[in-house]
C-alpha positions in Angstrom: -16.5 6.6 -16.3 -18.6 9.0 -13.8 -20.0 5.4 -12.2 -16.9 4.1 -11.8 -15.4 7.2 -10.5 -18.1 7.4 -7.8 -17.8 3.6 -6.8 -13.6 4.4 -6.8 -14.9 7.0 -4.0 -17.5 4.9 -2.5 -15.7 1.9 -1.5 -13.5 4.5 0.5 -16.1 4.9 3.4 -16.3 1.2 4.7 -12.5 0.7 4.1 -12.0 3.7 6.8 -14.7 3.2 9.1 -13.4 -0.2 9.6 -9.8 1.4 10.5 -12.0 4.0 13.0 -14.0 1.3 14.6 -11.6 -1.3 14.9 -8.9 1.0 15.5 -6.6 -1.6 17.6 -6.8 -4.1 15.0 -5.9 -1.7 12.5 -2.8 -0.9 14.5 -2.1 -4.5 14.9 -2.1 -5.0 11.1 -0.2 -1.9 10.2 2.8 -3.3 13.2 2.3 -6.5 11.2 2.8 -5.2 8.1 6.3 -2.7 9.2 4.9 0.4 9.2 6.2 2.6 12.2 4.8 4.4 14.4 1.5 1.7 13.3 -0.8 4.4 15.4 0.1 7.3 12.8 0.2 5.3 9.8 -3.4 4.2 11.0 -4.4 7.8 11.1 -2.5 8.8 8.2 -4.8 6.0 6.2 -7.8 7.0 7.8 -7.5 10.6 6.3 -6.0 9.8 2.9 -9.1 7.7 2.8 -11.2 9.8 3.7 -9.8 12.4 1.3 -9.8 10.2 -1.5 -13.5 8.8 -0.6 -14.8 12.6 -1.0 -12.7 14.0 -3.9 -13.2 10.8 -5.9 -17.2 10.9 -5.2 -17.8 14.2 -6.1 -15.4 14.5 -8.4 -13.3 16.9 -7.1 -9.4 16.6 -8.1 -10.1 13.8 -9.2 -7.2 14.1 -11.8 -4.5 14.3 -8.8 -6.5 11.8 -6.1 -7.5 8.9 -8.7 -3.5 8.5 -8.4 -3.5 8.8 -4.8 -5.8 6.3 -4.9 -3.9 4.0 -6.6 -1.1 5.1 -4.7 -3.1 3.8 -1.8 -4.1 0.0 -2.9 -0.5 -0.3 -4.1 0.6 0.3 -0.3 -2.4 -2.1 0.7 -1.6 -4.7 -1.5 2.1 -4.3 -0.4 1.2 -4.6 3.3 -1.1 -7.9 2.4 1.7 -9.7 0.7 4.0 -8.6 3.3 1.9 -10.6 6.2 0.3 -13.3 4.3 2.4 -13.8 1.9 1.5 -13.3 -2.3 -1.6 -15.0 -3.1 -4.7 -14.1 -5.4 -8.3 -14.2 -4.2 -9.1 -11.4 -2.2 -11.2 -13.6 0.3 -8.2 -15.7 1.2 -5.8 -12.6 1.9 -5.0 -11.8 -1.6 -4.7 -8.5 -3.8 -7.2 -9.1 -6.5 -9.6 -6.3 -5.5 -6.9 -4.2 -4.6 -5.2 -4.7 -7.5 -8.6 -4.0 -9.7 -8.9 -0.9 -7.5 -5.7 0.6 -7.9 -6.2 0.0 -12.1 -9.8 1.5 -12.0 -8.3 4.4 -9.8 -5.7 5.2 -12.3 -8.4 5.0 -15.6 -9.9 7.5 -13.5 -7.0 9.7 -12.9 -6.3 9.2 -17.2 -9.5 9.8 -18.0 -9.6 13.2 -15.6 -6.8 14.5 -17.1 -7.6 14.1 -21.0 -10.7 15.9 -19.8 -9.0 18.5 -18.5 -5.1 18.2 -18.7 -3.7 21.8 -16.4 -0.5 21.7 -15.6 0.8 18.1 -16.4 -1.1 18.1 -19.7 2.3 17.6 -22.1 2.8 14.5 -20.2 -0.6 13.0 -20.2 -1.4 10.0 -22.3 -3.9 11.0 -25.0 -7.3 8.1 -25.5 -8.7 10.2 -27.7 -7.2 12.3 -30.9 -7.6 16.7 -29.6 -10.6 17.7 -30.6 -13.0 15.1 -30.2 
């Protein structure tokens, strides 16, 4: 779970640096997609990215940002299927990989918080029986 975790991070860093670098293309898709003001939703992404891409990495809230995460791809995959339309494979426009993401983000999050349930614990979904 640690390697998929870190990989849940990982793939943040390229998925933001292409929003930095190609930062007018990124607002083109984002105006595409209905989000308004694009420019700040851009930025908005960029940082929760970021975030994300750090906590999930080194394991820091990982609990609270493996949702965030899936929180995330769920938006992505909505503002794919909003410009091209719902389709599968990920190299033709479609949500497959953010779909996986998003599901990989979320065992994270579950897995997080049977480690270590704080506040939320009574309403977290037990994979193992207490004690173990």
């Amino acid at each position: 779970m640690v390697v998929v975790r870190m990989l849940c991070g990982l793939f943040y860093f390229p998925h933001a640096i292409s929003k930095i670098i190609g930062f007018a293309g990124a607002v083109g898709f984002f105006t595409r997609a209905g989000f308004y003001p694009p420019e700040a939703f851009v930025v908005l992404s960029v940082t929760m990215e970021l975030i994300c891409g750090i906590g999930l990495t080194l394991g820091i809230f990982t609990k609270y940002l493996g949702v965030v995460s899936a929180g995330l791809m769920a938006v992505a995959g909505y503002a794919i299927v909003a410009i091209y339309g719902l389709s599968w494979f990920w190299g033709g426009h479609g949500i497959e990989y953010l779909l996986f993401w998003a599901i990989a983000s979320l065992a994270v999050a579950l897995n997080a918080w049977n480690q270590e349930p704080g506040i939320f614990g009574y309403f977290a979904w037990r994979l193992r029986p207490p004690g173990d």
